[in-house]
C-alpha positions, 0 to 999 in steps of 0.5 A: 147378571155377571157371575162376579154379582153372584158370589157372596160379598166375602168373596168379591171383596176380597177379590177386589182389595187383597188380589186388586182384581178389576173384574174377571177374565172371560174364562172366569166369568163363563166357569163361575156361570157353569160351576155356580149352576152346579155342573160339572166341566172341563175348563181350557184356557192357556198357560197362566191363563186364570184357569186355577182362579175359575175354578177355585173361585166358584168353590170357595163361593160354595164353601162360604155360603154352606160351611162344611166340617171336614173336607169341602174340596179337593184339588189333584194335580198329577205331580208334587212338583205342581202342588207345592207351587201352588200349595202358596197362591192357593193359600192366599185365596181360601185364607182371604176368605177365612178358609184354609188349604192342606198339602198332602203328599209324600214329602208333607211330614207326618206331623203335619197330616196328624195335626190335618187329621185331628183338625182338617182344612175345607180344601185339601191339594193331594195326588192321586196316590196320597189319597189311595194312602188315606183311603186304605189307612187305618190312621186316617178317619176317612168318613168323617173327614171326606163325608161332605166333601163336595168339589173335586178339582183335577189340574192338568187333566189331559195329563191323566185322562186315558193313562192308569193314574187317571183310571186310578184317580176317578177309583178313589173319586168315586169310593169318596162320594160313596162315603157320603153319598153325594154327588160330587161337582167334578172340573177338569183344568187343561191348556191343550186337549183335542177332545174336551167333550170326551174327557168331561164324560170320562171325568163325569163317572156316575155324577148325575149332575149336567156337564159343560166345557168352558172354552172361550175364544182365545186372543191371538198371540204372536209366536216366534219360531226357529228351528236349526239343526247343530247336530251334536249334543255339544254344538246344541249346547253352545247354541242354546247357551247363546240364546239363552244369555241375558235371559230367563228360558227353559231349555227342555229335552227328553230325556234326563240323560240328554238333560245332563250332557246339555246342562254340564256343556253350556255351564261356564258360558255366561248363563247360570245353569240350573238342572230339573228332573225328576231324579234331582233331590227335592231341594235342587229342585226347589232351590234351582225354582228359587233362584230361577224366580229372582234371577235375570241371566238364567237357564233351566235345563229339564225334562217334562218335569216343568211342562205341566203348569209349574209357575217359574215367573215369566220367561223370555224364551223356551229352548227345546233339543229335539222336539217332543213327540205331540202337538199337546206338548209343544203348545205346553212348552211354548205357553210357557212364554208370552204370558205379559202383555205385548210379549212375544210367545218364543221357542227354538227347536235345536235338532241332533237329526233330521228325524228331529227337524222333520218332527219339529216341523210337523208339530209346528204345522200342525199347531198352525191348523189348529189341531191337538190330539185326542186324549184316548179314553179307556174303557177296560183298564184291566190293571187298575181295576185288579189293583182297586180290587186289592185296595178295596179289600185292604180298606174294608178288610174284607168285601163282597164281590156285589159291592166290589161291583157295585164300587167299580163298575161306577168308574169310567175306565172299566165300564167296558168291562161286563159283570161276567168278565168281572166274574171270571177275573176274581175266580182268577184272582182266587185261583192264583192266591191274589184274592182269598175268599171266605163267607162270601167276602175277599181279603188279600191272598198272600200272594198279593200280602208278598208282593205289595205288603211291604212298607205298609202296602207302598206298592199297592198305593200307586199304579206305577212302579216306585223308582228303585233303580235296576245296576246295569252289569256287563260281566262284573263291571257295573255300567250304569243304572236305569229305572224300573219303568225302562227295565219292565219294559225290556226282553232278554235276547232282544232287547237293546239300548243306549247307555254311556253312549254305547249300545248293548244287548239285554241278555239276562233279568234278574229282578230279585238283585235289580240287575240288568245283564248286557253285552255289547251290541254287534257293530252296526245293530241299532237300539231297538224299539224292544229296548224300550216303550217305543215313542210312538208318532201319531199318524197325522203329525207323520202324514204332516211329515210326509205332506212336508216332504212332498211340498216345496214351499220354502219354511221361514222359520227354518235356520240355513243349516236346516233349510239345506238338510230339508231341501236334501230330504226332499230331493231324495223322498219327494219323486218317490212319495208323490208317485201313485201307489206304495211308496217302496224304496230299495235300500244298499243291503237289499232291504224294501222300505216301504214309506208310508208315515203312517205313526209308530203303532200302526206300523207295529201292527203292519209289522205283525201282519206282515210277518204273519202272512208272509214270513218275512222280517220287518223292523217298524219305525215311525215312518217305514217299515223296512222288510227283508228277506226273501221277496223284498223287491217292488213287485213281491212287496206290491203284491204282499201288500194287496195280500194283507189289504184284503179284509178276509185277512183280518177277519179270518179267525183267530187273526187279530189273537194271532197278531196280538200274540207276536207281541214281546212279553213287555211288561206295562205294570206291576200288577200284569202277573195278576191278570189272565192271559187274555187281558195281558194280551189285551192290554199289549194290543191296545198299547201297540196296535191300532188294527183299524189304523192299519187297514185303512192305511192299507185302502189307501193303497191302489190296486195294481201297484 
């Protein structure tokens, strides 16, 4: 019996005369089976490859067959942007079958969510966020209006897993299913994830239900690759523009500030010009999407604003400066092409640096085998668990610590975390006037009252920081501005970065007046990774670099210009990357490189290290670590080596707290003042260190050289 049979006859109906479908797509047929079954899953499938309808299908099956009042179903994405592209197909689907759909979010007027309330849909679209708001909210009636709710859909779910929204979104699931008691049917929607199995235990919380990943086998598709190296932003732009006329593209960078050079350079030369990112008012966005959908001759230049699923039609090509930094995100961008049948998936890489095209080259490759990342799972999320805490409280006014427990011990991302750590963490809580605790019950301290009561608790909503952007000043004279997410992350006297095209040095942080103080950096010193949250590399696309720049195979998809900037690296690193033993170069100012490729967190960690046993200054990157000072020769550098490879060095005690303490003071989240110094420290180190990674980078080395 197919899957289609089992639905009831509104449904197949409706599939066949409103939508004009012949029958289902694999995908669809193997996610109703699982779904239909009652199990929860982990659906992959392409861009625009009917994951929406696998999973949707099977849920309005369930909501025609046992009606519920209130709430039958959510469906999470990670952005507004992708909620309010769907918010019309979604639409179409529950209205055919005589259901309906809700948007909620921060831009849905609030006479729309009082109308919502008063009478609710079966299927509500929502971020994380929104339903933290609805939780916490004493206008919204959430037993009534969540009590049978019995399916949660999460788009784009490797956008999630293992970040604090993801540990902050399966938190509000599971104070859902306590409202009513059941056990909700969770599914999961991705493209591109190197570890689905995971991420469906992850997904999974305290569901008893069976689980299933639905990942049929895919069509081979042709691709298109190029890769070329213009160098300058200018010379990227009047390329891109180029392959972009007479076409419908994308054009991608990284950043929103490369975004504008790129998209005020290539207007006037013959393509219509659109920018997308995140600090474009709603209505750009919505119009340049608009105009995007019904035009021919068009361009827009964005950020990874438009990698998640956002539907813009079909496109001819994706252009992309520089290249992203996984191969997940690579495989998302190009996925945006070759989606008609007989179409070619297309994309150009346009290179500023040969750090750039040596990534480009590696994501390629490494796509070629098959290989995506793993999305890393969480088990002691400290900082979301502090800020459910709070939540807890604040919607409950006031709770027990037994069924402040008993709520979170059920999510995924903080099951590493023992009930007595649970205890040391409140009395903390306590100490330092976050939680206050009378008759055996917490409330919100006032200390936590001053930091997140504002606007009604619009702090404690999200666990990331609200974009209030901080004024850079150099002396009186205002420079620019930058976002909270960069400024929490930089350190006075250490930190620096590029704004305008200049580098400067952070000297002073003055939260209070969200200012930036910063003088000129000194000629010749590079922007730091202390600037910034590093971009860190993964070790195997870095140990894919290294593989390329051994080999000599020619690379077909390689332009002229990159091909000889390739051959030249080549020649330089090859002799020395293919010799035995450590890689140790050294450079005009006397400084040892040692080339290792082995990714931007274990060469943190191998900075730490190193400094610790030996004293000298090392400087991490994602391919080297450059150690200077005494000693920086290839004899003293082997043996300093040998010295951290020995595993009595990272066993010896209090070794790896020492290490993590070198750590600068970043700061992750807004809620990290509310943490002890042990988790602070904790949550650094598994954000910038990777101590396993370090030591077999290490074995790796043979002795004697």
């Amino acid at each position: 019996m197919s899957a289609f049979s089992r639905f009831p006859p509104r449904l197949q109906e409706a599939i066949v005369s409103r939508l004009g479908f012949t029958g289902l797509r694999p995908v669809q047929e193997l996610a109703a089976e699982v779904l239909l079954d009652g199990k929860n899953a982990v659906v992959l499938a392409p861009t625009a490859g009917g994951k929406t309808e696998a999973s949707l299908f099977p849920v309005l099956a369930e909501l025609i067959e046992r009606p519920v009042s209130g709430v039958g179903a959510l469906y999470v994405a990670p952005i507004k942007a992708l909620l309010n592209n769907q918010e019309e197909r979604l639409g179409t689907y529950t209205e055919m079958v005589g259901l309906r759909r809700f948007v909620w979010h921060g831009d849905t007027p609030d006479r729309a969510k009082r109308a919502f309330v008063k009478e609710p849909c079966e299927l509500l679209m929502t971020t994380p966020e929104s339903l933290e708001v609805m939780l916490i909210s004493p206008r919204v009636p959430v037993q009534s209006l969540f009590s049978q709710l019995k399916y949660v859909v999460v788009d784009e779910i490797h956008a999630l897993a293992g970040t604090d929204r993801g540990a902050h979104l399966l938190s509000v699931i599971e104070r859902l299913a306590a409202l009513g008691g059941g056990d909700i049917q969770r599914v999961g929607l991705s493209a591109t994830v190197g570890n689905p199995a995971q991420i469906l235990t992850w997904l999974k919380g305290s569901s008893r239900r069976d689980g299933a990943v639905v990942d049929p086998p895919r069509q081979p598709t042709q691709r298109k690759l190029s890769v070329s190296l213009p160098g300058t932003v200018s010379d990227i732009a009047r390329s891109g523009a180029g392959l972009a006329r007479g076409k419908k593209s994308l054009f991608f960078c990284q950043t929103r500030s490369l975004t504008e050079a790129v998209s005020e350079r290539m207007r006037g030369q013959g393509t219509d010009v659109f920018v997308h990112h995140s600090s474009v008012s709603l209505e750009e966005r919505t119009l340049a999407e608009d105009r995007f959908h019904h035009g021919r001759d068009a361009c827009i230049v964005c950020t990874s604003t438009l990698e998640l699923g956002i539907d813009v039609g079909d496109l001819d090509a994706v252009l992309q400066v520089n290249a992203p930094s996984t191969v997940s995100s690579f495989l998302q961008r190009i996925g945006r092409t070759g989606r008609r049948a007989g179409q070619v998936s297309n994309m150009a890489f346009l290179c500023e640096d040969t750090d750039s095209l040596l990534l480009a080259i590696a994501l390629i490759e490494q796509a070629r085998t098959g290989w995506v990342e793993a999305v890393p799972v969480q088990p002691r999320c400290w900082p979301v668990l502090v800020q459910q805490l709070m939540a807890l409280s604040l919607q409950f006014g006031a709770i027990s610590p037994e069924d402040a427990w008993m709520q979170l011990s059920r999510v995924s991302d903080f099951q590493g975390i023992s009930v007595e750590e649970f205890q040391a963490l409140l009395r903390h809580l306590i100490a330092k006037d976050f939680l206050f605790e009378s008759g055996g019950k917490l409330s919100l301290g006032d200390r936590a009252e001053r930091l997140f009561g504002r606007k009604n608790f619009a702090e404690l909503y999200a666990v990331f920081t609200s974009p209030v952007m901080y004024r850079v000043l150099a002396g009186a004279q205002e420079l620019g501005s930058i976002e909270p997410a960069f400024v929490e992350r930089l350190v006075e006297g250490m930190s620096s970065f590029l704004l305008g095209g200049r580098a400067w040095v952070v000297d002073r942080l003055v939260h209070s007046d969200r200012e930036v103080h910063v003088r000129t950096a000194p000629a010749g010193k590079k922007p730091t990774w202390g600037g910034f949250m590093p971009q860190f590399l993964g070790r195997e696309v870095c140990q894919r670099i290294r593989a390329v720049l051994e080999a000599d195979m020619p690379i077909a998809y390689l332009e002229e210009g990159a091909v000889r900037a390739l051959q030249a690296l080549r020649d330089d690193l090859g002799p020395l990357l293919r010799r035995v033993g450590p890689a140790v170069q050294i450079d005009s100012d006397g400084n040892a490189l040692w080339w290792n490729f082995a990714g931007g967190r274990i060469n943190h960690t191998l900075k730490y290290a190193l400094e610790l046993a030996h004293g000298w200054k090392v400087v991490p990157d994602n391919f080297f670590v450059r150690i200077s000072g005494a000693g920086a020769s290839h004899k003293e550098v082997a043996q300093g080596l040998a010295g951290v490879s020995n595993a009595g060095f990272w066993s010896a005690p209090g070794r790896i707290p020492s290490i993590t303490a070198r750590i600068p003071a970043y700061r992750l989240s807004k809620f990290q003042d509310a943490l002890p110094e042990a988790a602070v420290a904790e949550m650094l180190g598994s954000s910038f260190l990777d101590v396993n990674g370090a030591r077999q980078i290490l074995e790796g080395i043979s002795p004697g050289h």
